[in-house]
C-alpha positions as CSV (number, residue, x, y, z in Angstrom):
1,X,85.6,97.4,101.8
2,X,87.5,95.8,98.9
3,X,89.6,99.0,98.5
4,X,91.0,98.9,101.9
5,X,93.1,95.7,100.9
6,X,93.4,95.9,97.8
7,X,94.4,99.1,96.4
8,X,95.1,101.3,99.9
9,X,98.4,101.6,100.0
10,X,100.2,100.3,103.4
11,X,103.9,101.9,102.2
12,X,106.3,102.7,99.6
13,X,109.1,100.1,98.6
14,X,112.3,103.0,99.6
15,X,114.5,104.1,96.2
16,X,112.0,102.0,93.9
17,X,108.6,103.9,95.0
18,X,106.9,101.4,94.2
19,X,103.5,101.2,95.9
20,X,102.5,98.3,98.1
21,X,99.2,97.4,99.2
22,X,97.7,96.4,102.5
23,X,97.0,92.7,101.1
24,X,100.6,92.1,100.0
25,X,102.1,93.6,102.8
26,X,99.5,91.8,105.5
27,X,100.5,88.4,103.4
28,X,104.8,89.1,103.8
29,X,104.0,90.0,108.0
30,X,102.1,86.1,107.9
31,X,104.8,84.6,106.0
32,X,107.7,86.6,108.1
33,X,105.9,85.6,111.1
34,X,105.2,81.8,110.2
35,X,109.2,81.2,109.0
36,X,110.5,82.6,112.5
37,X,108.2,80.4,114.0
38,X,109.1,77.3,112.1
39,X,112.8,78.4,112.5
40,X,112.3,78.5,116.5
41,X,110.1,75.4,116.7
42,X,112.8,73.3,114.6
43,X,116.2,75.3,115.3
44,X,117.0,72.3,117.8
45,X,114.9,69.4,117.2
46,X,115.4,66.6,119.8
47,X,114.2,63.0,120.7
48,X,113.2,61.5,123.5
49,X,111.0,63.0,126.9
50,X,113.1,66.1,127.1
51,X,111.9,68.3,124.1
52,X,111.5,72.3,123.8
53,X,108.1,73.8,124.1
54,X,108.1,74.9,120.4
55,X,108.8,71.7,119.1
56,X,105.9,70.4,121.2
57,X,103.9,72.8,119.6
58,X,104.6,72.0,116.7
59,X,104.6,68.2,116.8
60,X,101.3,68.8,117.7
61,X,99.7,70.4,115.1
62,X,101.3,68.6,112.9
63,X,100.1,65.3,113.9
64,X,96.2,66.7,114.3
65,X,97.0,67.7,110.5
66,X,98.3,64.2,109.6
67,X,95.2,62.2,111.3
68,X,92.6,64.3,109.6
69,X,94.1,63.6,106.3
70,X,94.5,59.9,107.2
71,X,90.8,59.8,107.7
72,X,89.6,61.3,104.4
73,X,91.9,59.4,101.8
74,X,92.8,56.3,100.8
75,X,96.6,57.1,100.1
76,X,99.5,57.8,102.0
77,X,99.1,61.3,104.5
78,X,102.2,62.1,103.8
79,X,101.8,62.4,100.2
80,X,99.0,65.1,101.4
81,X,100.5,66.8,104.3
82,X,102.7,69.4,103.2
83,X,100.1,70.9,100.7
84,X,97.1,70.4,102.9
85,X,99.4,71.7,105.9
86,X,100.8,74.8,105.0
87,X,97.2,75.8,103.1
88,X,95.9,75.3,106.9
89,X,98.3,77.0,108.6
90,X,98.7,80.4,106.6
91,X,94.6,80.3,107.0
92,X,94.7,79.7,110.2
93,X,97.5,82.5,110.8
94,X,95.7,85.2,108.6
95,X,92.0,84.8,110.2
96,X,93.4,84.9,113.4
97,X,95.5,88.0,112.9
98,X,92.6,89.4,112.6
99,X,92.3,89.8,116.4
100,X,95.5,92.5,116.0
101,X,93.8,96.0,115.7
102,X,94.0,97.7,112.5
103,X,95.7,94.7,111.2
104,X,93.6,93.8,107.3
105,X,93.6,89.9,107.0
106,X,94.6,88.9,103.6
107,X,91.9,86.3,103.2
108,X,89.9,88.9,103.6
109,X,91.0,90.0,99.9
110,X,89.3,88.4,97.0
111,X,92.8,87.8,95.0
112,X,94.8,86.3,98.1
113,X,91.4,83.5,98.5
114,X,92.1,83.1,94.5
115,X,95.3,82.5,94.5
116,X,94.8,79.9,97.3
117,X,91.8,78.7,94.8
118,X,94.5,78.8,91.6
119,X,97.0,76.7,94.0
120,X,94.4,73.4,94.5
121,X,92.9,74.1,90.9
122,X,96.9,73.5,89.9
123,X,97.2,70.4,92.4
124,X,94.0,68.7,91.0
125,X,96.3,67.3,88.1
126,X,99.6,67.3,90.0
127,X,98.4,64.9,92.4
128,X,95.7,62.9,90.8
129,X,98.7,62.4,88.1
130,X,100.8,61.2,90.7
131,X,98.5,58.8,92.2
132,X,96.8,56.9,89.8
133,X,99.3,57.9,86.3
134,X,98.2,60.2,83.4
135,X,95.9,57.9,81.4
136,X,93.8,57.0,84.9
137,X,93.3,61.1,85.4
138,X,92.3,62.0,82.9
139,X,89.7,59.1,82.2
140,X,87.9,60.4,85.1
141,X,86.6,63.3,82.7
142,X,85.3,60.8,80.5
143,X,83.0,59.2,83.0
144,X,80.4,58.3,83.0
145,X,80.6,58.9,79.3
146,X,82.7,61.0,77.0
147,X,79.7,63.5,76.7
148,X,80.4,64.4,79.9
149,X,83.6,65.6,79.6
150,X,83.0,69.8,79.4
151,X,80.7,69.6,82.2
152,X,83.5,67.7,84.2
153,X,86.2,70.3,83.3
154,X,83.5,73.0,84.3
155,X,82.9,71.1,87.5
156,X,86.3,71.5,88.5
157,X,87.3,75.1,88.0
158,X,83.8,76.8,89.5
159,X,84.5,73.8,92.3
160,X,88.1,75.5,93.2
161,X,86.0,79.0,92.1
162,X,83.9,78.8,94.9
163,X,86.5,77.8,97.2
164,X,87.7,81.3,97.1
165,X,85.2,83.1,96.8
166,X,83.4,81.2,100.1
167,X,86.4,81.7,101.9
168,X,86.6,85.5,101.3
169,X,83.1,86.1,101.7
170,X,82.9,84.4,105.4
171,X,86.5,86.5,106.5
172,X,85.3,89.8,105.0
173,X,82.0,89.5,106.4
174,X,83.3,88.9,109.9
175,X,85.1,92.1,109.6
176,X,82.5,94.1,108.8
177,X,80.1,93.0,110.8
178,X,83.0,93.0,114.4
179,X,83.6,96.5,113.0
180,X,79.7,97.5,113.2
181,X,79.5,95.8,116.3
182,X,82.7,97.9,118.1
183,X,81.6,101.0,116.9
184,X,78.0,100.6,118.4
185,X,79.0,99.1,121.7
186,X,82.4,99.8,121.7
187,X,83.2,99.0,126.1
188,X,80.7,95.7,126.0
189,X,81.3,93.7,122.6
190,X,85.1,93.2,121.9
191,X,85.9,90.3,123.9
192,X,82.9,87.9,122.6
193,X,84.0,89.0,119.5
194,X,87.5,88.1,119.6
195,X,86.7,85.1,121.0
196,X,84.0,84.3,117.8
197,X,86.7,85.6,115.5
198,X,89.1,83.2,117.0
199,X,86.3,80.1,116.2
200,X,85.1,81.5,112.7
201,X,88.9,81.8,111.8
202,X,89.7,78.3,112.9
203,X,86.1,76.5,111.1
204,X,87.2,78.5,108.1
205,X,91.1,77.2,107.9
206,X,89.7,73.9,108.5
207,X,87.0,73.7,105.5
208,X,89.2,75.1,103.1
209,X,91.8,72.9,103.6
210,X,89.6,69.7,103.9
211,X,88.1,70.6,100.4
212,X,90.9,71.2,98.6
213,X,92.2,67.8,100.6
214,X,89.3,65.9,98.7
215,X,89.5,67.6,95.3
216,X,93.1,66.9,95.1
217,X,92.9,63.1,96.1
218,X,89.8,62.4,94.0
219,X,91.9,60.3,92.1
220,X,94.0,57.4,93.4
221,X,95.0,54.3,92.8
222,X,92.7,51.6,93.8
223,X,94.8,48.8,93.6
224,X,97.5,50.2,95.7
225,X,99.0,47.8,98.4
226,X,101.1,49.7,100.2
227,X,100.3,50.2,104.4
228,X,99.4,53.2,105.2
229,X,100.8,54.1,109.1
230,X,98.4,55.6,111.3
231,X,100.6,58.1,113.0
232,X,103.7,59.4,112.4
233,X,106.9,57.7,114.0
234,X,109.5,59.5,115.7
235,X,112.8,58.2,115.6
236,X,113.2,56.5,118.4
237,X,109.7,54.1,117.2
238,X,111.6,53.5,113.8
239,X,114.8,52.0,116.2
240,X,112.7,49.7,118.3
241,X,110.8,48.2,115.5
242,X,114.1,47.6,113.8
């Protein structure tokens, strides 16, 4: 199964011939498909009752985003909510496009779930420096006492390690087994297993994205003082309260 995203080749790049597999081309038709919809959802951005569809769509989402990371840390969301956001969403997008016939998720490929693994591995430090400044991060591999501290480092990388490979075990898995299932019972079994393929993609955006949410705000600064708003404010709240 690995080989059909990972070295069957979807097309040839014209002039160049240069080969391009099913996993980078599946990832480009995700991004394409996620920048014309931000692009439509945003194109004309309004305030007040009389907003487009998109941009109730998307105002949406991005607000269940923002309170699920307001729950689980201590910080400001916003601080969070890019990263956290766009890891959900291109998830989200690629499990789900899974529902498209011959269409090969790449989550479903070992070095796309990596990559998404190398990306929080990489945010560990960016954030938790930050947060709480250099010398506070990197006491926390010192606790609870210096003898610790290779055990800590290996915590962290087979921590993001697993990430990836849980993520692209659960995706391929649901392939393989929906395939098995259409080709035996081909008239009875696709819808139900759209429909599970529509939950399993959605748990599996959703667990990667919280856990890479608390790796990457393990560290924060305790003391901090500064209110943390509940919800986001549109700006016609920001006028009234002035």
């Amino acid at each position: 199964m690995l080989e059909l995203y990972d070295e069957q080749i979807a097309f040839y790049l014209p002039y160049f011939n240069i080969p391009i597999n099913w996993t980078i081309a599946s990832t480009w038709i995700v991004m394409v498909f996620l920048m014309l919809v931000s692009w439509l959802a945003t194109r004309h951005l309004k305030t007040g009752d009389k907003v487009s569809h998109w941009q109730t769509g998307m105002e949406v989402l991005v607000k269940g985003i923002y309170g699920q990371i307001n729950e689980m840390t201590k910080g400001n969301p916003m601080t969070y909510l890019p990263f956290v956001g766009t890891l959900f969403i291109f998830i989200l997008t690629c499990n789900l496009f899974t529902l498209i016939p011959e269409f090969k998720s790449p989550t479903a490929s070992l070095s796309t779930t990596a990559a998404l693994a190398l990306m929080v591995l990489l945010g560990i430090p960016f954030f938790g420096i930050k947060n709480a400044g250099l010398k506070k991060y990197l006491k926390k591999y010192l606790e609870p006492s210096p003898a610790m501290l290779p055990f800590n480092i290996l915590s962290e990388l087979t921590s993001t390690g697993a990430m990836a490979v849980r993520l692209f075990g659960n995706v391929l898995s649901g392939v393989i087994i929906g395939s098995i299932c259409l080709m035996l019972v081909p008239f009875i079994l696709p819808l139900p297993m759209q429909v599970l393929g529509l939950f399993t993609g959605m748990i599996q955006a959703y667990i990667f994205a919280m856990l890479a949410l608390m790796y990457i705000s393990s560290v924060h600064e305790e003391d901090e003082n500064v209110a943390v708003p509940t919800e986001i404010q549109s700006p016609d709240d920001e006028k009234e309260n002035v």
